[in-house]
Every structure is written in structure tokens, then in C-alpha cells.
C-alpha positions in Angstrom: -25.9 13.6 -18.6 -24.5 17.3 -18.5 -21.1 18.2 -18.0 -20.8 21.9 -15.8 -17.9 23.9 -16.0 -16.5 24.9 -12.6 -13.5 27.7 -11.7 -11.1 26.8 -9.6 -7.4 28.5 -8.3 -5.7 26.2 -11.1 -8.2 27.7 -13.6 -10.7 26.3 -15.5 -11.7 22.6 -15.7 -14.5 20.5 -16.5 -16.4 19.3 -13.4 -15.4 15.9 -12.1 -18.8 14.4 -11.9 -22.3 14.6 -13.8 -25.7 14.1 -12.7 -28.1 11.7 -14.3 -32.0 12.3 -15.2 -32.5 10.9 -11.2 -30.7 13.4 -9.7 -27.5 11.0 -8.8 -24.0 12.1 -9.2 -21.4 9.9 -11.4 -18.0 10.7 -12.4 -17.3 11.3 -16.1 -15.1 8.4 -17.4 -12.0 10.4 -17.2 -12.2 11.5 -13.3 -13.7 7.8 -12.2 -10.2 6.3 -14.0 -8.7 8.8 -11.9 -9.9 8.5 -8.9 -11.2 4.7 -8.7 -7.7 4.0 -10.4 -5.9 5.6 -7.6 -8.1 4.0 -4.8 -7.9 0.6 -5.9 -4.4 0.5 -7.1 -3.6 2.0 -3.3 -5.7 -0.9 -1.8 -4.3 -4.0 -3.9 -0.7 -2.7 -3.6 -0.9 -2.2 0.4 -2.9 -5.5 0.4 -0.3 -7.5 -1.2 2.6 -5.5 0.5 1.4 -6.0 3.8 0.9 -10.0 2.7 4.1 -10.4 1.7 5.9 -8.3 5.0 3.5 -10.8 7.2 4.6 -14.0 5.3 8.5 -12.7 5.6 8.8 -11.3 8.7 5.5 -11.3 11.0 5.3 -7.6 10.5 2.2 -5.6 9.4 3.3 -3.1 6.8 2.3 -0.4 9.9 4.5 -2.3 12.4 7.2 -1.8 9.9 6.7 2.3 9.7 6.5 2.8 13.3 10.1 0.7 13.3 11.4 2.4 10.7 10.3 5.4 12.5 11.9 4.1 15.7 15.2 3.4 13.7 15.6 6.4 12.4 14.9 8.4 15.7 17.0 10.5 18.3 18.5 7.5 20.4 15.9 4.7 18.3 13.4 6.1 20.6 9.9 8.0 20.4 6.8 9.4 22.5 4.0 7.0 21.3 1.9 10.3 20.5 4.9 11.3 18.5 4.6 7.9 16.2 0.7 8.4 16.2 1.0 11.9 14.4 4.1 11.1 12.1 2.2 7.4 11.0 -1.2 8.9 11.2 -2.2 5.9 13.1 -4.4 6.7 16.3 -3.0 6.6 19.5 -4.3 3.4 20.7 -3.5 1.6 17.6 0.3 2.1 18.0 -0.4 1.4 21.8 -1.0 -2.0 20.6 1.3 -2.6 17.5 3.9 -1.5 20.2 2.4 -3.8 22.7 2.8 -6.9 19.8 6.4 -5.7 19.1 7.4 -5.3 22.5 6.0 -9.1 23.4 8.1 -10.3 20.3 11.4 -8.3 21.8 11.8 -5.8 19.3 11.0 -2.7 21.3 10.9 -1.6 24.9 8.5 1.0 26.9 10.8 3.5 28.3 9.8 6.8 30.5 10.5 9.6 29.1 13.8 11.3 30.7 11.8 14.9 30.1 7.8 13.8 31.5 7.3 11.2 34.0 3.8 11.1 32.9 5.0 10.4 28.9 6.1 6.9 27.7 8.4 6.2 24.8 9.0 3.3 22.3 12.6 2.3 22.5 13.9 -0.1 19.2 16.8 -2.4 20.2 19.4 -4.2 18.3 16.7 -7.2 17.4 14.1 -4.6 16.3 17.1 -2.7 14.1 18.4 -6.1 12.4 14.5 -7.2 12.2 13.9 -3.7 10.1 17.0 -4.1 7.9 15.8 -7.5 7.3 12.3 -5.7 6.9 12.9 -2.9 4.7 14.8 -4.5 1.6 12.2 -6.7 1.1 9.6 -4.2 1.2 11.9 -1.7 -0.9 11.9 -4.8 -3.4 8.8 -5.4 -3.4 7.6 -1.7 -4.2 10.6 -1.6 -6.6 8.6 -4.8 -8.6 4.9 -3.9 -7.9 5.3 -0.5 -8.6 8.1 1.5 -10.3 9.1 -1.5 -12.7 5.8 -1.1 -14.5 6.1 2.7 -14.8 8.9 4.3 -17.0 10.6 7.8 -15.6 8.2 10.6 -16.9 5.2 8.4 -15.7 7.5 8.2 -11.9 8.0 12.3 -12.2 4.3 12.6 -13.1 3.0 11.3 -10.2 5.4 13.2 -8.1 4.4 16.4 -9.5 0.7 15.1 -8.9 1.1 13.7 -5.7 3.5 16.2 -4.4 0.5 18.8 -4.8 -1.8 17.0 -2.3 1.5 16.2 0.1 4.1 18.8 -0.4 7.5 17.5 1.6 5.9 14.3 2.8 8.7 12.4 0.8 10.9 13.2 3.6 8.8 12.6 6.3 8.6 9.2 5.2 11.7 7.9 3.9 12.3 5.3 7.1 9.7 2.9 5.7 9.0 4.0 2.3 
């Protein structure tokens, strides 16, 4: 295998993937324990996350965002579009997450005061005390899956990293965590 060099705005670095005698592209070692390790540590975290919030409290680790969302609205309330952009969910997914929460009593569909045409997701006080309820166990959980197994430079690494690819999504976020 050859490794390439390749300039970028950051500088110089050495390409993230070789080609073998076929013609097929690999990553090098370093960049496939990168990026694999990012990938699968993202899907066995949000797997077992999501497990534990469905064991606890019948909520999907996306129903709790858009209630956390909800929560931490103007008035506990949001255009479904709104949630859809902030969650990155599509429209039609929330549609029905909403329509799941709403048959348990946790939110209502409200018309919007400002669009008769818009429709809004309204959290009441079962949907609040459900996201308390929610929340510290998923905080806990991240807390004991996550950041117990990294020490603080390791935690401000992956800020610094992360924060490169998402600059100010920490605060978009904070609801659910």
C-alpha cells in the first residue's frame, strides 16, 4: 500500500486512506481507529441508552429530545417543523413520536396562535414530571457509559475535536443531552 500526502486548510497531513494492488481504498490503521472507533462507539452507546430510557420510562432516546425540547420552549410549546430542524429528525417522524406521546398524555396538538394552517406540540405537567423523571436517568447513564471512563484532558480533547465539526451545538442541545 502507498500512503499520499494531501494539503488541506489545517496544513499538511497524511491521507486518511490507501489503495491496495486492486485498486480498493482502506484506511490506514490510525484513521480506521478513528473513524470506525467513533462510529461504533456512537452506535453501542445510543443503542444501550436508548434500551435503558425504553426499559425506564417507555421513551425512545428521540422521544426524550423532542420533550426536552418541548420543556425547555417558549410556553413548553413548538411548531413540529421547529422540532424537526432543531432534532434533525424528519418531519413525519416527530409527527408520529408526537402522535405516540400525545396517545400516552404527555403532549397536546395545539394551533398555532400566529398560523391557522401551523400545528404545535404543547408538553403538559405529565410530559414535564415524565422528562425530569427522564433526564436524570439518562444524564446518569451518560455520566457512567461515557465520561467515567475518560479523564478531563481526554473530555476537553474531544470537545476541541468535536466542537470543530459542530461549533455551538453544545447549546443547542442542552435539554436532552
Amino acid at each position: 500500500m502507498s500512503e499520499e500526502t494531501t494539503i488541506h486548510e489545517a496544513g499538511t497531513c497524511s491521507r486518511a486512506y490507501e489503495t491496495d494492488a486492486n485498486g480498493l481504498a482502506h484506511w490506514t490503521e490510525t484513521h480506521a481507529d478513528a473513524w470506525i472507533g467513533l462510529l461504533e462507539t456512537h452506535k453501542h452507546l445510543t443503542r444501550a441508552l436508548d434500551a435503558e430510557l425504553i426499559a425506564q420510562h417507555s421513551l425512545s432516546l428521540s422521544a426524550l429530545e423532542l420533550l426536552a425540547r418541548l420543556a425547555s420552549a417558549d410556553d413548553r410549546q413548538l411548531h413540529l417543523s421547529a422540532l424537526a430542524a432543531a432534532s434533525g429528525l424528519s418531519l413525519s417522524r416527530v409527527s408520529r413520536i408526537i402522535d405516540t406521546l400525545e396517545d400516552r398524555g404527555l403532549v397536546a396538538r395545539v394551533n398555532c396562535p400566529n398560523d391557522a394552517r401551523a400545528v404545535h406540540a404543547k408538553l403538559d405537567e405529565t410530559g414535564l414530571e415524565l422528562v425530569l423523571a427522564a433526564q436524570s436517568t439518562h444524564f446518569a447513564s451518560v455520566q457512567a457509559a461515557f465520561f467515567d471512563l475518560l479523564d478531563e484532558d481526554e473530555i476537553a480533547t474531544l470537545a476541541r475535536v468535536f466542537g470543530k465539526f459542530a461549533p455551538g451545538s453544545a447549546g443547542q442541545c442542552s435539554a436532552s443531552g
